[in-house]
C-alpha positions as CSV (number, residue, x, y, z in Angstrom):
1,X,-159.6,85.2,-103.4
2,X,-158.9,82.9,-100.1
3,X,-161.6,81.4,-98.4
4,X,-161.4,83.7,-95.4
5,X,-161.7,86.6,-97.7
6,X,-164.9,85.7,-99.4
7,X,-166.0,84.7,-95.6
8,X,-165.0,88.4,-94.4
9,X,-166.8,89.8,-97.7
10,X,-169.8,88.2,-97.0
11,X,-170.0,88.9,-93.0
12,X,-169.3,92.4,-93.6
13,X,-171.9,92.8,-96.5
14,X,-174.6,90.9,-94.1
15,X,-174.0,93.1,-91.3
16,X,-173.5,96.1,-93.3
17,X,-177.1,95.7,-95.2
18,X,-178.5,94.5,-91.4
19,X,-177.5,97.7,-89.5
20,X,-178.5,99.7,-92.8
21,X,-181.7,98.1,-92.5
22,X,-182.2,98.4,-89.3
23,X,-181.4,102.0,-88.8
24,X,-180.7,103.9,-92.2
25,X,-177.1,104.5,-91.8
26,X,-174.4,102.8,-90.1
27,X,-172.9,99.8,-93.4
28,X,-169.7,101.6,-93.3
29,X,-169.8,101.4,-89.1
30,X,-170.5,98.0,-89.3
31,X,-169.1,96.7,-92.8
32,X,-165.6,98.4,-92.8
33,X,-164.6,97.3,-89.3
34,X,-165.0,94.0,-91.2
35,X,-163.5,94.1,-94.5
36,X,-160.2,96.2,-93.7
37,X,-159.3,93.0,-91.7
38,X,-159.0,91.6,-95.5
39,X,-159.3,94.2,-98.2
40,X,-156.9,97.1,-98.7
41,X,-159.1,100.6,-98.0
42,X,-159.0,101.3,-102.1
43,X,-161.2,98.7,-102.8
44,X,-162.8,98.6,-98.9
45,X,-164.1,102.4,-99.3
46,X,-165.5,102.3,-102.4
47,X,-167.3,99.1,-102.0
48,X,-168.7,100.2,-98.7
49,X,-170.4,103.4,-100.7
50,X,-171.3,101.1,-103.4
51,X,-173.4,98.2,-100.8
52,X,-174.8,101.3,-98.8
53,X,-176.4,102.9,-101.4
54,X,-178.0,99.1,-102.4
55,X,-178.7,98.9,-99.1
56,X,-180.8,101.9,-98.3
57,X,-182.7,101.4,-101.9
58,X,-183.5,97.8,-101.0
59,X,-185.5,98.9,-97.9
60,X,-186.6,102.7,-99.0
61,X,-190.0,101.0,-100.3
62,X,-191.1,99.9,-96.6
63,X,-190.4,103.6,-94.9
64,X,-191.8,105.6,-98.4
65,X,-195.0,106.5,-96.5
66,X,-193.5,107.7,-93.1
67,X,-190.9,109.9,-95.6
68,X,-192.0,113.9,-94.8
69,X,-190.5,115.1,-97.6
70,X,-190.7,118.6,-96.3
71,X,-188.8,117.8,-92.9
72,X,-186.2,116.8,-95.4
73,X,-185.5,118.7,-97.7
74,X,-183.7,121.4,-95.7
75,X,-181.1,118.5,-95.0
76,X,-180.8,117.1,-98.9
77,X,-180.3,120.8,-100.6
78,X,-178.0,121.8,-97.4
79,X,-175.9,118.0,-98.0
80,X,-175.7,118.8,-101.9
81,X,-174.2,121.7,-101.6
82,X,-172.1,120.8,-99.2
83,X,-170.3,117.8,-100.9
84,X,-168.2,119.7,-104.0
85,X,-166.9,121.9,-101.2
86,X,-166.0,119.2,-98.9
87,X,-164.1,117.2,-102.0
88,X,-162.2,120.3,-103.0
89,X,-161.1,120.3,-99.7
90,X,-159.3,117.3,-99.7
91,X,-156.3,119.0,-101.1
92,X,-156.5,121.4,-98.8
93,X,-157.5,120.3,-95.4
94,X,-156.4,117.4,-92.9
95,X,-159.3,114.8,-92.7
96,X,-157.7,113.1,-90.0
97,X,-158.5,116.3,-87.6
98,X,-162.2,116.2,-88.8
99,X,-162.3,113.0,-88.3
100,X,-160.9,113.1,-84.3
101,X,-163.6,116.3,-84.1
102,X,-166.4,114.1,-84.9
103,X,-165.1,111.6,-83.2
104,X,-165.2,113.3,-79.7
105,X,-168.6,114.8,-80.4
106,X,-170.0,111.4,-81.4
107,X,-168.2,110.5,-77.7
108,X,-169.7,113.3,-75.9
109,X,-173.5,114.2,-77.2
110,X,-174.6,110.8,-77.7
111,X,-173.6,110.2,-74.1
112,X,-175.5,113.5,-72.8
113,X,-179.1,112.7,-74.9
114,X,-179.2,109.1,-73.5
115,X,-179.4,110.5,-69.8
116,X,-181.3,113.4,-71.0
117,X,-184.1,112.0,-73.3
118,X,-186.4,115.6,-73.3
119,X,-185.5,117.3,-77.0
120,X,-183.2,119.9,-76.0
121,X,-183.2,122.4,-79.3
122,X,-187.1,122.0,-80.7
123,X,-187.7,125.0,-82.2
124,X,-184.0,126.5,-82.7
125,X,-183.0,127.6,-86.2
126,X,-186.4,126.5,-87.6
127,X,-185.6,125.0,-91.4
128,X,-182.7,127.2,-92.0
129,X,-180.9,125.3,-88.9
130,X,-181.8,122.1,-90.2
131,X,-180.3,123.0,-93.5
132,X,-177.2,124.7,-92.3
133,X,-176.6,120.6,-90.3
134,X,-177.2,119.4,-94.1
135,X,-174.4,121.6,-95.5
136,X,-171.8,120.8,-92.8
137,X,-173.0,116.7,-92.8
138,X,-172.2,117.2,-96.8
139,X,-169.2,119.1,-96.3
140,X,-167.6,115.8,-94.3
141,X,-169.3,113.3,-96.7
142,X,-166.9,115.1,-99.6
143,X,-163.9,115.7,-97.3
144,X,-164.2,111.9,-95.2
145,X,-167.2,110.3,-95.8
146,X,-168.7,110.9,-93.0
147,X,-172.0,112.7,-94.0
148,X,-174.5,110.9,-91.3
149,X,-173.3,111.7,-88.1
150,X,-174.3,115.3,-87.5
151,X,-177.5,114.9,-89.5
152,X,-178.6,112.5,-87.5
153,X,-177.5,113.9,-84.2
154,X,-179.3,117.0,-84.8
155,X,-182.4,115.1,-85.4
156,X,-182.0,113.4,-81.9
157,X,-181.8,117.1,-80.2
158,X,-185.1,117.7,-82.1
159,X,-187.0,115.2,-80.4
160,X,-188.6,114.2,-83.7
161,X,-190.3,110.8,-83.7
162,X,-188.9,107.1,-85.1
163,X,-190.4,107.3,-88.5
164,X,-189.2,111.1,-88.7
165,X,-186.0,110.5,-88.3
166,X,-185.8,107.3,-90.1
167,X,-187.0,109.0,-92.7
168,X,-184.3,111.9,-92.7
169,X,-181.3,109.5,-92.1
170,X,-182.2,107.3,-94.8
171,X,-182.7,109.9,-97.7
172,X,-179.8,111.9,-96.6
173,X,-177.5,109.5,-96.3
174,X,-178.8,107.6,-99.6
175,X,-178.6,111.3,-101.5
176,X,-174.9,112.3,-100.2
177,X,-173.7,108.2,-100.7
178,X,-175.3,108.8,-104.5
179,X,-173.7,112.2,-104.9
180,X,-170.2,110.8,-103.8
181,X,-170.6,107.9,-105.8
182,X,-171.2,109.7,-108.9
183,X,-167.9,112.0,-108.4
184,X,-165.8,108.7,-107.6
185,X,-167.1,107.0,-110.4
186,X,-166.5,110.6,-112.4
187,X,-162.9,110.5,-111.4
188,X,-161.9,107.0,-112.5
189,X,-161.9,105.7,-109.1
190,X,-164.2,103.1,-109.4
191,X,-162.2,100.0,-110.8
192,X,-163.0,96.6,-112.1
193,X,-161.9,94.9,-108.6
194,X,-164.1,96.9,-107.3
195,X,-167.3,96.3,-109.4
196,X,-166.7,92.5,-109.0
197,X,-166.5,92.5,-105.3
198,X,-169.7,94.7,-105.0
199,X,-172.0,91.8,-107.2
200,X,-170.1,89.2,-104.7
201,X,-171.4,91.3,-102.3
202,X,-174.7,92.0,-103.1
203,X,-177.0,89.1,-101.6
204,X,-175.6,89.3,-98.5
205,X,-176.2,92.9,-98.4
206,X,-179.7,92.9,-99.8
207,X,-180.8,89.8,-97.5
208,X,-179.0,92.1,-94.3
209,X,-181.5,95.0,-95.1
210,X,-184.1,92.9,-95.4
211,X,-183.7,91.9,-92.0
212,X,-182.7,94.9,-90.3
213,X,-185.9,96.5,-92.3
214,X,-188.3,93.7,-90.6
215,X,-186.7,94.2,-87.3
216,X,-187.0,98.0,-87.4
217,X,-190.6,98.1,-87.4
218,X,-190.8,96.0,-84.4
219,X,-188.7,99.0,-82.8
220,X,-190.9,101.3,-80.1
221,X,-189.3,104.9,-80.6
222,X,-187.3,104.9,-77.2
223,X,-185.8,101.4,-78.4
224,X,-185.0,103.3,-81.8
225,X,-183.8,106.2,-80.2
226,X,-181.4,104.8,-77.6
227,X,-180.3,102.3,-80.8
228,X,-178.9,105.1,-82.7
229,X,-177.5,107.0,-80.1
230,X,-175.6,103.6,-79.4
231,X,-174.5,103.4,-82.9
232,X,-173.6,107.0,-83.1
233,X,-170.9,106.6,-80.1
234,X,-169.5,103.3,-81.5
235,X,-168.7,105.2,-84.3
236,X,-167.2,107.6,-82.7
237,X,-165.3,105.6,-80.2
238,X,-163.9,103.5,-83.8
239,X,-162.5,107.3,-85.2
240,X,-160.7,108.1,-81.9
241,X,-159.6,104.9,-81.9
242,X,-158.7,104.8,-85.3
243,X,-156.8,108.7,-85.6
244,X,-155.0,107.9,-82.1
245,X,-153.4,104.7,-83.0
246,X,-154.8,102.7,-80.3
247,X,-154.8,99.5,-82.1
């Protein structure tokens, strides 16, 4: 491994675990932008999952109290579900239209909330809603790993508080990540190269979250708010950008 590399690994692990941290979602937003410029997407992919999952365990201890288990769980058993389906449609479907669909939403809503900050669906759906988002979130985190976005979109139209919805992006995201994980590592598809790049990776990531964890709770809940609603439309600008070829 050049010395580039091993800079690029590190970076991306940092900011990865920082963002991660600082939000509860967002390594592979932040990490894959940087290791693709250096790693082929077999080992990139995997290794993104892998740091994530460290990632959002490192810093679940400081948000464990402000965790409403309840508010969650239509989201986890919706996102469990969801997953097997999504995988099975790999085969079947073309992840590269999802991924243009979410793309433009993550262009569009984003955009609408920040200059409309009053919660626009409060009381629509009730918990069944809320786990009918989980199912569809898992259904893209098995077809393209992309499991956060609508999650955590919905719980921006809700209106719900920073802790709330801190609490929801970080143990969905760390439940789907797991659940994926465990299917990858179930089909083989976790090798060696990629093990060994994951405990290279592993400080940076770790000392990232710590960070981002500190720096979160210095967050007021507008500053968190328009924060993820700024992450959620880089993201989608990067899958446009991405699925069109504009690079």
């Amino acid at each position: 491994m050049t010395t580039a590399t091993l800079a690029l690994l590190f970076f991306g692990a940092f900011a990865g675990g920082f963002v991660s941290g600082l939000a509860g979602f967002g390594t592979a937003l932040t990490a894959l932008a940087i290791w693709l410029y250096a790693l082929p997407p077999s080992l990139a992919v995997p290794l993104v999952l892998i740091c994530s999952i460290v990632a959002q365990t490192s810093t679940m201890h400081s948000i464990w109290r402000s965790i409403d288990f309840r508010l969650a769980a239509p989201f986890l058993i919706g996102g469990v579900a969801g997953v097997p389906l999504g995988t099975l449609m790999i085969a079947h479907a073309d992840p590269e239209v999802f991924k243009l669909s979410v793309g433009v939403l993550l262009l569009v809503f984003p955009t609408a909330l920040y200059f409309n900050p009053a919660p626009i669906v409060p009381k629509f759906g009730g918990r069944p809603a809320d786990g009918v988002v989980g199912f569809a979130g898992g259904i893209l985190g098995g077809l393209a790993g992309l499991s956060g976005p609508l999650p955590i979109l919905w719980a921006n139209l809700r209106g719900w508080g920073k802790d709330e919805r801190r609490g929801i992006f970080q143990t969905f995201n760390w439940t789907i990540l797991s659940a994926s994980l465990c299917m990858q590592a179930g089909s083989g598809l976790l090798g060696i190269d990629v093990l060994k790049l994951a405990i290279l990776a592993f400080p940076a990531t770790l000392f990232g979250a710590w960070i981002g964890a500190r720096t979160y709770h210095g967050l007021s809940d507008k500053n968190f708010r328009d924060l993820v609603l700024g992450l959620l439309f880089l993201s989608g600008l990067g899958l446009v950008w991405s699925i069109l070829g504009l690079h």
